[in-house]
N, C-alpha and C positions, 0 to 999 in steps of 0.2 A: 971800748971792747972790740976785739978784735973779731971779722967775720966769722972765722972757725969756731972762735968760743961761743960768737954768739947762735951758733949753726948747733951747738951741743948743748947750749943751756935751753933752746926752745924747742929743740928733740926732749931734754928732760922733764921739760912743763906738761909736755903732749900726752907722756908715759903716766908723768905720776901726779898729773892736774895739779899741780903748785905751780904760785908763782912767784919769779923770781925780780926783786925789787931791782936790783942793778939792770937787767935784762927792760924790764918795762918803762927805765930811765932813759932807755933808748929810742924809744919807739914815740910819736908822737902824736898827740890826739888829732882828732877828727871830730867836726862838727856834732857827729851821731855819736860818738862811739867813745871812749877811754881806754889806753891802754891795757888793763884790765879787761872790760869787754871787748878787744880784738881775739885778746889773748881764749879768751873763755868759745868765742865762736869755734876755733879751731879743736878745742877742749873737748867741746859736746861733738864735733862730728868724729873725732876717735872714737867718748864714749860709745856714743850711736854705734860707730861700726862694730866695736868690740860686744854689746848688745845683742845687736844680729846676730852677730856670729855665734855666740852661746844660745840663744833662741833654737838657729839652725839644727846646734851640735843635740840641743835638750829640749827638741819638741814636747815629750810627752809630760815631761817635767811641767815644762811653761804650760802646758793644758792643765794640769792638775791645781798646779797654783796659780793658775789663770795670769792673763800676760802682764797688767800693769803691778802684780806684785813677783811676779821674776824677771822684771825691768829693775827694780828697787834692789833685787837681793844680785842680779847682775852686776847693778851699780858699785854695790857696795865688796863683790869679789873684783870686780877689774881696780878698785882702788887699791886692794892688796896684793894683787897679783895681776901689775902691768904687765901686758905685751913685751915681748924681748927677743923676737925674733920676726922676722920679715914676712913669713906664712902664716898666714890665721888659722893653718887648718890644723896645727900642731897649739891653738893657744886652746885653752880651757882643762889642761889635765888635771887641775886641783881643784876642779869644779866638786867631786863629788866629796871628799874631805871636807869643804869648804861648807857645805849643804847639811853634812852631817852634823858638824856642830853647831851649825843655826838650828838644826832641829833641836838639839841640846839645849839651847838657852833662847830661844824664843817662844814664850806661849802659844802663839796661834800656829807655832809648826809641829807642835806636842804629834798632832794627832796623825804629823805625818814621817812617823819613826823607819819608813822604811826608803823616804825617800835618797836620802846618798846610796844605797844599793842600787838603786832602780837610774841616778845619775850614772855608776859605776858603769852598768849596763848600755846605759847610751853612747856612753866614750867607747868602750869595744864597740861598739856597732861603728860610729864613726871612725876610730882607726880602721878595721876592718876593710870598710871602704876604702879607704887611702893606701890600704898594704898593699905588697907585690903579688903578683901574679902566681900563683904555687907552679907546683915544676911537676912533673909526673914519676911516683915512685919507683925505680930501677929495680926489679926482683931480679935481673941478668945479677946486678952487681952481688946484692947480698948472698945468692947463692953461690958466689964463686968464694964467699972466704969460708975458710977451715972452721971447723965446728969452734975452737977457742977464739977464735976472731969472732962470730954472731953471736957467743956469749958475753963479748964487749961492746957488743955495740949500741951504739945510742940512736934511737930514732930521732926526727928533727919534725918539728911541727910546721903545719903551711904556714907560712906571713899571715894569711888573710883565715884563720881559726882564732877563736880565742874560746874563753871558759872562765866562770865563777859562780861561785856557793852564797848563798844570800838567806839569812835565816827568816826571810818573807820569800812570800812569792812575786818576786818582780817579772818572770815570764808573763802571767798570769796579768799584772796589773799591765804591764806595757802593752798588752795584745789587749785589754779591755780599753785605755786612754791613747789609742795610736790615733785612732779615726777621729780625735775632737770634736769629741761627743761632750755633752754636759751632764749627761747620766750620770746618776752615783753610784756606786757597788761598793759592796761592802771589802773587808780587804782581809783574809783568811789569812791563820798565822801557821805558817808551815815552809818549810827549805823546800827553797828549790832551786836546782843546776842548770843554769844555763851555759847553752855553748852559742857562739856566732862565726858562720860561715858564709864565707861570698863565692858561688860557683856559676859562672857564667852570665856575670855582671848582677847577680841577683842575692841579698843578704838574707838570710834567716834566721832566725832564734828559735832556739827549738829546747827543751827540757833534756837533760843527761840523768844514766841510770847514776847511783854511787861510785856502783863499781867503776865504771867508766870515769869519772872524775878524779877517784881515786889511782887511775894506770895512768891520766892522760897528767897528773898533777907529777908523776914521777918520772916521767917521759919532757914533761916541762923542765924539771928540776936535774934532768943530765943525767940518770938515771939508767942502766945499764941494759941488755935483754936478761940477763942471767939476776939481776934484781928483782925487775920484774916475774920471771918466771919464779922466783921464791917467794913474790908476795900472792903469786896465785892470780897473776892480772894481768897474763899474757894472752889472753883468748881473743882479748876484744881485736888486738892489734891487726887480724885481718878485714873486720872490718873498718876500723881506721883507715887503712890503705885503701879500700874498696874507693870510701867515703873521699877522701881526697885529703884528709885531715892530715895525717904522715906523709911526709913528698919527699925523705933523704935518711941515711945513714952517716954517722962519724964513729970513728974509732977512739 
């Protein structure tokens, strides 16, 4: 087997923990160890990292389901969904899909229905982190276009804002499980809007009105001012801008 191939079939092993017999044909034992076991060391210290790195991304998570059973359910996602990219800090985005339908088909996650939401929540918290820098919105620029120009225009949300609707309260339960506490609280069934904003190195979660979800959902969606102002959800928009949340206009 030639270097190169064998350079690609032991990248494949790393990814998707299999191994490959012609590849392990090559390699040769050691006193301690068997092919096999060389291979498996290297195995676990991906898992390991990929581990971490989901722990990191889903603190509050791993607190609720306590560590050594979101080791096991980490396990069992980075088997389906290898690493495939070189940054870790972009891997776990199907973490909370993933979550959801364990809570679907495992009994002892019955009771915790609301957790892929409350994952959902922590991925924006983490991008969030990772996003750009927001820009400061230009009121110079917007006032100089013609009144049919600002009835097309599209606001542009900051990089580092984001927003989602959760038919529990995951504000609520992440602001009660942040501090890995072992306290139990009960877990009230009621929607709540979260928005996540990073302003001056500093992230917060905070609850949205309807209304605000509802202008900030159609402002997401490319959504026009002259839209808005027909769906009756153009008020907030000054304070969006205030807040930092709005940073640009497009036509």
């Amino acid at each position: 087997m030639k270097l190169q191939s064998m350079q690609e079939v032991f990248i494949k092993q790393l990814s998707q923990f299999k191994s490959d017999a012609a590849f392990l044909n090559q390699l040769s034992p050691t006193q301690s160890l068997q092919p096999e076991q060389q291979i498996e060391i290297y195995q676990n210290n991906v898992r390991g990292a990929l581990q971490g790195c989901l722990a990191q991304i889903y603190p509050v998570c791993c607190t609720i389901l306590g560590e050594p059973y979101f080791k096991q359910l980490a396990k069992d996602y980075i088997q389906q969904h290898p690493s495939r990219q070189p940054d870790l800090n972009g891997y776990g985005g199907e973490f909370s899909a993933f979550i959801s339908k364990q809570c679907q088909q495992r009994s002892e996650l019955f009771d915790f229905f609301y957790l892929g939401d409350l994952a959902q929540l922590e991925w924006l918290y983490h991008a969030v982190y990772y996003a750009a820098s927001p820009t400061v919105f230009d009121f110079d620029v917007f006032a100089q276009l013609s009144e049919s120009q600002q009835a097309s225009t599209v606001f542009q949300l900051a990089p580092c804002f984001e927003f989602m609707v959760s038919d529990y309260p995951i504000v609520s339960i992440w602001q009660l499980n942040r501090l890995n506490t072992t306290e139990q609280h009960s877990v009230p069934s009621h929607v709540e809007r979260a928005g996540i904003f990073r302003q001056a190195y500093q992230i917060s979660i905070f609850e949205l009105e309807e209304a605000d979800v509802q202008a900030l959902s159609l402002i997401k969606a490319g959504k026009t001012l002259q839209a808005l102002v027909q769906a009756n959800l153009d008020h907030s928009l000054p304070e969006f801008i205030q807040k930092g949340w709005l940073v640009g206009i497009r036509q």
